[in-house]
PQR file of N, CA, C, O and H, with PARSE charges and radii, in Angstrom:
ATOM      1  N   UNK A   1      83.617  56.014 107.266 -0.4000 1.5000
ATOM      2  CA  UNK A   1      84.194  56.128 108.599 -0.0000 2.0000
ATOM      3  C   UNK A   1      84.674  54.769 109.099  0.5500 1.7000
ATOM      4  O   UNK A   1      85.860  54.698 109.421 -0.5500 1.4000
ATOM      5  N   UNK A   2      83.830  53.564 109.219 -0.4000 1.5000
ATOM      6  CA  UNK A   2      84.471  52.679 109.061 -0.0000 2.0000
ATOM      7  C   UNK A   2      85.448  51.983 108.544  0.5500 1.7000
ATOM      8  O   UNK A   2      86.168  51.192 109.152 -0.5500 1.4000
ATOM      9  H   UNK A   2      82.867  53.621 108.957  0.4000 1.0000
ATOM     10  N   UNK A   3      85.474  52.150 107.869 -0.4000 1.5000
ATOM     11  CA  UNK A   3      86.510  51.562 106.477 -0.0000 2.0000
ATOM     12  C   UNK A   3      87.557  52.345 107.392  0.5500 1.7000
ATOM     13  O   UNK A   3      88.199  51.763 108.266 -0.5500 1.4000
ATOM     14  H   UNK A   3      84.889  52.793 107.374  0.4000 1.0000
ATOM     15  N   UNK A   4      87.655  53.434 107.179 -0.4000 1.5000
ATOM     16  CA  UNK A   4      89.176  54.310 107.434 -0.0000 2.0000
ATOM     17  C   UNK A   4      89.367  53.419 109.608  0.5500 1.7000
ATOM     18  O   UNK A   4      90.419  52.810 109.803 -0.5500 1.4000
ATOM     19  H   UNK A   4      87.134  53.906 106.469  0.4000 1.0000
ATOM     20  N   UNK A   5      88.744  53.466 110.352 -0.4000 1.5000
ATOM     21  CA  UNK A   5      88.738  52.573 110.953 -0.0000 2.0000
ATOM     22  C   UNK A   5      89.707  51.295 111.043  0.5500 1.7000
ATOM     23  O   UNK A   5      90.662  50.978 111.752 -0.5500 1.4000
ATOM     24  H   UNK A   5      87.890  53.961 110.194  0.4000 1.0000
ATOM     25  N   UNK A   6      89.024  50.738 110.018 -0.4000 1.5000
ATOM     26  CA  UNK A   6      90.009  49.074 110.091 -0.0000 2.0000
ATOM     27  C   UNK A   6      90.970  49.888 108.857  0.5500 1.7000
ATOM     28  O   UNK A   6      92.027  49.260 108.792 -0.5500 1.4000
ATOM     29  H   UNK A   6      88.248  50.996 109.442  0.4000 1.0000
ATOM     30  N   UNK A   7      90.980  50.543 108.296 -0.4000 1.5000
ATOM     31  CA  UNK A   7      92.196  50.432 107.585 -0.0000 2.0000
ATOM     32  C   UNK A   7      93.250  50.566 108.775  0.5500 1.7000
ATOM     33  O   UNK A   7      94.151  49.751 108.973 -0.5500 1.4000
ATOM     34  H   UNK A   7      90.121  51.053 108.349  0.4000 1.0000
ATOM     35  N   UNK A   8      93.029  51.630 109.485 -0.4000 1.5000
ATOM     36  CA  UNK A   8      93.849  52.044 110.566 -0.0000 2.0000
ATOM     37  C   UNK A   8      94.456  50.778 111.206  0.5500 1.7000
ATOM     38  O   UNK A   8      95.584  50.300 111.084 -0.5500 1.4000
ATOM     39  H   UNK A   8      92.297  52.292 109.324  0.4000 1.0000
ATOM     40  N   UNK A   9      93.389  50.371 111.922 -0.4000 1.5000
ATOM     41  CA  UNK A   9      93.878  49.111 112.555 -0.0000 2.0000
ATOM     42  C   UNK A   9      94.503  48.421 111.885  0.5500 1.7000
ATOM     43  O   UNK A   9      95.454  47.818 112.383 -0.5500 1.4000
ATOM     44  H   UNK A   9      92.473  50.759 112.021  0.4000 1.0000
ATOM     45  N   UNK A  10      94.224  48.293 110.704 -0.4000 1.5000
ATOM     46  CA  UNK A  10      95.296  47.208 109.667 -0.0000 2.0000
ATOM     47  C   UNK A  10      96.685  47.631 109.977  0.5500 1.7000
ATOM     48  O   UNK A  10      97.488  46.986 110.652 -0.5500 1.4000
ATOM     49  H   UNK A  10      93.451  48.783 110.299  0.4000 1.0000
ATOM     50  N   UNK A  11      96.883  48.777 109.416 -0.4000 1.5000
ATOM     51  CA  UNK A  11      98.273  49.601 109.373 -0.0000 2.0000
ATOM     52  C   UNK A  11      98.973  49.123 110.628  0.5500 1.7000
ATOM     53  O   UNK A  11      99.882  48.294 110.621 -0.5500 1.4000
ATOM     54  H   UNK A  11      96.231  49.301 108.867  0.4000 1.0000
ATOM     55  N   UNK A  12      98.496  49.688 111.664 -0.4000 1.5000
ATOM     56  CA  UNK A  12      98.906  49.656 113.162 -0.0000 2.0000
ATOM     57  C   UNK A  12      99.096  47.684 113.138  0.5500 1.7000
ATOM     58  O   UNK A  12     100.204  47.227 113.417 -0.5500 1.4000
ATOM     59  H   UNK A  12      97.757  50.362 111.670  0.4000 1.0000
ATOM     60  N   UNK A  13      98.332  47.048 112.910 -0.4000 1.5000
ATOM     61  CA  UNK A  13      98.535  45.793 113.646 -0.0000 2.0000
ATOM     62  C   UNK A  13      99.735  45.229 112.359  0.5500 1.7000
ATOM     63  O   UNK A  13     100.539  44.386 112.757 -0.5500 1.4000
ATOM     64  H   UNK A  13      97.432  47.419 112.683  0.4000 1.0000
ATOM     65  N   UNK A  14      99.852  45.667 110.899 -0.4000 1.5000
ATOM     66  CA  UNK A  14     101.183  45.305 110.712 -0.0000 2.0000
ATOM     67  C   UNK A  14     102.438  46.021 110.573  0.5500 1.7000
ATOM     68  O   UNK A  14     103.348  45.797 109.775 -0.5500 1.4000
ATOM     69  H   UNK A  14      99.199  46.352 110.575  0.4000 1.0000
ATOM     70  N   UNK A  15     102.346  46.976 111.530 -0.4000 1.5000
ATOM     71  CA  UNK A  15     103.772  47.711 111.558 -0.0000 2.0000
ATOM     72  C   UNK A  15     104.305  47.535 112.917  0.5500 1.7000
ATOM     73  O   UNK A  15     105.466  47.808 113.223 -0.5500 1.4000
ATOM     74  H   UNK A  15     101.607  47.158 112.178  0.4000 1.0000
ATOM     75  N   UNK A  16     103.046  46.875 114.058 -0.4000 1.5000
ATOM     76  CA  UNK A  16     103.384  46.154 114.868 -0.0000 2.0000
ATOM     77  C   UNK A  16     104.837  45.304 115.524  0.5500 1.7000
ATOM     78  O   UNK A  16     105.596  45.503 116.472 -0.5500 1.4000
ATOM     79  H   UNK A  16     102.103  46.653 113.810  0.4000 1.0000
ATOM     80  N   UNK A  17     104.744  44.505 114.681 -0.4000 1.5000
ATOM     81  CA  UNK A  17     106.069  43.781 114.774 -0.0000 2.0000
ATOM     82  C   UNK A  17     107.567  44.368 114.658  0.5500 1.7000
ATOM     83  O   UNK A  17     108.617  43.771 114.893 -0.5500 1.4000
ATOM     84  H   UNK A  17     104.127  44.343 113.911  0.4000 1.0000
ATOM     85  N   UNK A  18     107.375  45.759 114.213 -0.4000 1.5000
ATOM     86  CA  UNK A  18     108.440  46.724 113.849 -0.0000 2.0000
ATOM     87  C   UNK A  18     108.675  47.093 115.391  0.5500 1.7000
ATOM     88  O   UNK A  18     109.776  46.698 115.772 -0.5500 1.4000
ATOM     89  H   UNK A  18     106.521  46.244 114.022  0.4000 1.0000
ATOM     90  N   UNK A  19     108.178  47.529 116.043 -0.4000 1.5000
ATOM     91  CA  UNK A  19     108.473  47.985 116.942 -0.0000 2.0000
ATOM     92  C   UNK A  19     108.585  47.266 118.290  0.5500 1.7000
ATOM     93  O   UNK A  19     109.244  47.760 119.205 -0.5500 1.4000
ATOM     94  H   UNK A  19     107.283  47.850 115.733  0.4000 1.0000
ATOM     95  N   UNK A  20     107.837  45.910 118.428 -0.4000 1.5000
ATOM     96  CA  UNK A  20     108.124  45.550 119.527 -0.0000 2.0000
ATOM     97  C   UNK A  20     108.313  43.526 119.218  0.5500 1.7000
ATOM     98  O   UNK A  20     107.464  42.772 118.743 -0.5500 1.4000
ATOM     99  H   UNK A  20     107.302  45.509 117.684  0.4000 1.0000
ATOM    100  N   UNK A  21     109.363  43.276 119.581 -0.4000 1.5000
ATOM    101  CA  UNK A  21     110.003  41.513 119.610 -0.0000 2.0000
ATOM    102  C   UNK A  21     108.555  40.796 120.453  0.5500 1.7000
ATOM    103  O   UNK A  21     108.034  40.933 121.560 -0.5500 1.4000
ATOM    104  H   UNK A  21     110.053  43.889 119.966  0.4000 1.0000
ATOM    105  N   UNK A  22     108.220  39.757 118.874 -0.4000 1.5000
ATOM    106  CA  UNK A  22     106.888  39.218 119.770 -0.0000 2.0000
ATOM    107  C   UNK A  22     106.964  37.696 119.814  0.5500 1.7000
ATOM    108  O   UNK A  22     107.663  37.220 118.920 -0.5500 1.4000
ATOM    109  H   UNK A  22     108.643  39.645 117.975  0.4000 1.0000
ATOM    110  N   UNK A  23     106.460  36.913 120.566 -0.4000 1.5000
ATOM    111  CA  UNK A  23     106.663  35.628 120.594 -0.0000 2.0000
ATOM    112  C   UNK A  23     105.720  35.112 119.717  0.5500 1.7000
ATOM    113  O   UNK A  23     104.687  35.708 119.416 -0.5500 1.4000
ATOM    114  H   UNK A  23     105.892  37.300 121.293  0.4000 1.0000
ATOM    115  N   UNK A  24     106.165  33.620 119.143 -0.4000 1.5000
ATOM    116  CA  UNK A  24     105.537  32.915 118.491 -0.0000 2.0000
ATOM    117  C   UNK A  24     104.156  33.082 118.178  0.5500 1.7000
ATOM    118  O   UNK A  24     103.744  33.227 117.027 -0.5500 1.4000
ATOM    119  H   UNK A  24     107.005  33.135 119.387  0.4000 1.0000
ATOM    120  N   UNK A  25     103.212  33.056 119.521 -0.4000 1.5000
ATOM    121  CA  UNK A  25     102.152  33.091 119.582 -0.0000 2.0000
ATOM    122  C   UNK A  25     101.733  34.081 119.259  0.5500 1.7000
ATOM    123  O   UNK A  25     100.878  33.995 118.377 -0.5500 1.4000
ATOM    124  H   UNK A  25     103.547  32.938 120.456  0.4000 1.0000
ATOM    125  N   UNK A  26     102.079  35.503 119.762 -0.4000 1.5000
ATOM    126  CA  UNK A  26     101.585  36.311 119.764 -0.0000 2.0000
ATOM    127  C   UNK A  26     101.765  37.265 117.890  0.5500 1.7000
ATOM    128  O   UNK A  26     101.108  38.219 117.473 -0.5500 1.4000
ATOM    129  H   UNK A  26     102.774  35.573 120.478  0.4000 1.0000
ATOM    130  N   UNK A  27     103.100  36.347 117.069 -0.4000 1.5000
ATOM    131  CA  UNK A  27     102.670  36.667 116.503 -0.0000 2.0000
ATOM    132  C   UNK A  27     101.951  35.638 115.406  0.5500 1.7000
ATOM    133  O   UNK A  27     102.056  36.131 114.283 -0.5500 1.4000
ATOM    134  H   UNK A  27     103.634  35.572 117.407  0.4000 1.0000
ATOM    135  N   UNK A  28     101.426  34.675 115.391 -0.4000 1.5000
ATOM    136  CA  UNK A  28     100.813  34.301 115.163 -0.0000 2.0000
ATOM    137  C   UNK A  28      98.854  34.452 115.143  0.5500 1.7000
ATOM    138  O   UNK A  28      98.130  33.712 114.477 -0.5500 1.4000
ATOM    139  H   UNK A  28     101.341  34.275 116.303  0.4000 1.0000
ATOM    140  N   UNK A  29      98.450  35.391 115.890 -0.4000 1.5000
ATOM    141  CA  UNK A  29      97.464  36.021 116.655 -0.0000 2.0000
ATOM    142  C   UNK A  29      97.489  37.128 115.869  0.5500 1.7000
ATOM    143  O   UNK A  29      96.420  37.299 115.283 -0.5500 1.4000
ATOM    144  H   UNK A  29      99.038  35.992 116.430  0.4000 1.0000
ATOM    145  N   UNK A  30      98.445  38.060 115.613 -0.4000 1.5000
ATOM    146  CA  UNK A  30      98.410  39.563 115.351 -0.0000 2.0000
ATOM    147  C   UNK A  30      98.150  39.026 113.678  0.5500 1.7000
ATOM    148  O   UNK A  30      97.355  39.559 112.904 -0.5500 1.4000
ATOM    149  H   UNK A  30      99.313  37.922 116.089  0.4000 1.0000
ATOM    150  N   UNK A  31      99.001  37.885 113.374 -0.4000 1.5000
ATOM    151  CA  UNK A  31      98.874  37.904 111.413 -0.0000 2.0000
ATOM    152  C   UNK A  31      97.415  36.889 111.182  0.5500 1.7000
ATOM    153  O   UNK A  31      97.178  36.381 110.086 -0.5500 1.4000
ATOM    154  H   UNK A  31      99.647  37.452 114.003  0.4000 1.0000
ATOM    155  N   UNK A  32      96.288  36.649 112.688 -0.4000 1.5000
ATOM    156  CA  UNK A  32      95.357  36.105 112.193 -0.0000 2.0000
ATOM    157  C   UNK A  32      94.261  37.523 111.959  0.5500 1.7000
ATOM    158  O   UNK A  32      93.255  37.676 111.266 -0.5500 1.4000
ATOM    159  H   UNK A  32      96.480  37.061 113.579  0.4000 1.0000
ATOM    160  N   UNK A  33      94.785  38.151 112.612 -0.4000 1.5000
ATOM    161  CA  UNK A  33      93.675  39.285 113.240 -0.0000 2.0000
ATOM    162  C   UNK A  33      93.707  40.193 111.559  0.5500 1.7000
ATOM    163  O   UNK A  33      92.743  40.608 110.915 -0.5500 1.4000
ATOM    164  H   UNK A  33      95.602  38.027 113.174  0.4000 1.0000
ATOM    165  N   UNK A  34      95.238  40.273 111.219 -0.4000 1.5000
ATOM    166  CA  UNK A  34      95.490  41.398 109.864 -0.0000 2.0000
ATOM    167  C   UNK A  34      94.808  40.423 108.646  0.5500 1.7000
ATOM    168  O   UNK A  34      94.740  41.073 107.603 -0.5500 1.4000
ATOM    169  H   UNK A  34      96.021  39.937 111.742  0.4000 1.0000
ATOM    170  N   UNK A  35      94.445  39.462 108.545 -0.4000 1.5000
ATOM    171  CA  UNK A  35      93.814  38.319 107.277 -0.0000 2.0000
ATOM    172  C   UNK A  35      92.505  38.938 107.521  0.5500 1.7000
ATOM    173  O   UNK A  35      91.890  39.439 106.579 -0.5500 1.4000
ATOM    174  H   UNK A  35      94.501  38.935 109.392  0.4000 1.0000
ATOM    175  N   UNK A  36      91.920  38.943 108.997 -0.4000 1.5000
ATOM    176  CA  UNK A  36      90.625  39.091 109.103 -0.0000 2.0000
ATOM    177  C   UNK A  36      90.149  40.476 108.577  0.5500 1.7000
ATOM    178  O   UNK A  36      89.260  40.832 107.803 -0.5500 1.4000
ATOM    179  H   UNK A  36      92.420  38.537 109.762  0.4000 1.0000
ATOM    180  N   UNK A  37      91.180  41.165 109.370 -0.4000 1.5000
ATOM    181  CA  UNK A  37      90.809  42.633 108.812 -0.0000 2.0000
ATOM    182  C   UNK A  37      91.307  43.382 107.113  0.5500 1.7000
ATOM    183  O   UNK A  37      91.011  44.513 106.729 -0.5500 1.4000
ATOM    184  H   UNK A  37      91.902  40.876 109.998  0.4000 1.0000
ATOM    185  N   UNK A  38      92.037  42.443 106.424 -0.4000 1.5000
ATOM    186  CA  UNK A  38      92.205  42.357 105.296 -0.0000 2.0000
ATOM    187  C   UNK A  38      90.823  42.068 104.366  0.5500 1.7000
ATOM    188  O   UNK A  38      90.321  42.790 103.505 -0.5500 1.4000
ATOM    189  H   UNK A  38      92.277  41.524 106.736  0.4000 1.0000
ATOM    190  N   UNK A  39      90.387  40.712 104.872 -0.4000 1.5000
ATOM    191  CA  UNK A  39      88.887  40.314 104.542 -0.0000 2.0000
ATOM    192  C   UNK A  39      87.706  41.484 104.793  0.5500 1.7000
ATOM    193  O   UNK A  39      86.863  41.668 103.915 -0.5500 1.4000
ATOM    194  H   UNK A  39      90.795  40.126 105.572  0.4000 1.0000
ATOM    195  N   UNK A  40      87.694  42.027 105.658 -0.4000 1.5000
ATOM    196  CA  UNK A  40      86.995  43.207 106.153 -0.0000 2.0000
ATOM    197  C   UNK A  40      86.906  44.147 105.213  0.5500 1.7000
ATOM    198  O   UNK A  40      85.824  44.299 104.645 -0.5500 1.4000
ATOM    199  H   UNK A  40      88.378  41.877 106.372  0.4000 1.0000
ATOM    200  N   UNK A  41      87.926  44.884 104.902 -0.4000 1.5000
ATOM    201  CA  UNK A  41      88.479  45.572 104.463 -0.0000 2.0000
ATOM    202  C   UNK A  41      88.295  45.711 102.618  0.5500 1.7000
ATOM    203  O   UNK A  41      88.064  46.724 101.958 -0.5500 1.4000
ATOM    204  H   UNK A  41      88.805  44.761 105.363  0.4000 1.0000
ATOM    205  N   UNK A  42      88.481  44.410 102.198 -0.4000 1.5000
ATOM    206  CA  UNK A  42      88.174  44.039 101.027 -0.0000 2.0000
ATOM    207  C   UNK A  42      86.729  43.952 100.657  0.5500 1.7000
ATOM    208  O   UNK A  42      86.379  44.018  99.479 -0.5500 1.4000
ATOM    209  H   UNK A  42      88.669  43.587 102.734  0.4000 1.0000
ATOM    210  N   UNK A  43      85.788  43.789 101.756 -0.4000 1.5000
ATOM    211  CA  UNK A  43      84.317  43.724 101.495 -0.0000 2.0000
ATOM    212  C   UNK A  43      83.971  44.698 101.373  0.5500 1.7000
ATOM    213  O   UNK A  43      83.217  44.822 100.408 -0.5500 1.4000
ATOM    214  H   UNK A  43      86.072  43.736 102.713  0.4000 1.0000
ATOM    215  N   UNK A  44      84.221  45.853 102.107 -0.4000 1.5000
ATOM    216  CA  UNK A  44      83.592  47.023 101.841 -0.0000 2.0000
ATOM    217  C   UNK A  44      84.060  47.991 101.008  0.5500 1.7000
ATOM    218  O   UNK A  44      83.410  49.022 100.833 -0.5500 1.4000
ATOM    219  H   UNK A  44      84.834  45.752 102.891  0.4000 1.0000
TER
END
């Protein structure tokens, strides 16, 4: 249940940028968050 969880969130936080024009920062923030949850993701 988890797992499917952050996979989700994975998906969603990189298809992200598809849909909405993000600034520097913000995307900088969204591609720290998808590493983390990549790492996540890979552990379990």
């Amino acid at each position: 249940m988890v797992l499917r969880q952050l996979q989700g969130e994975l998906y969603n936080l990189e298809n992200q940028g598809l849909l909405f024009e993000e600034t520097k920062t913000e995307q900088k923030a969204r591609e720290k968050k998808v590493t983390k949850l990549n790492n996540e993701v890979s552990a379990q």
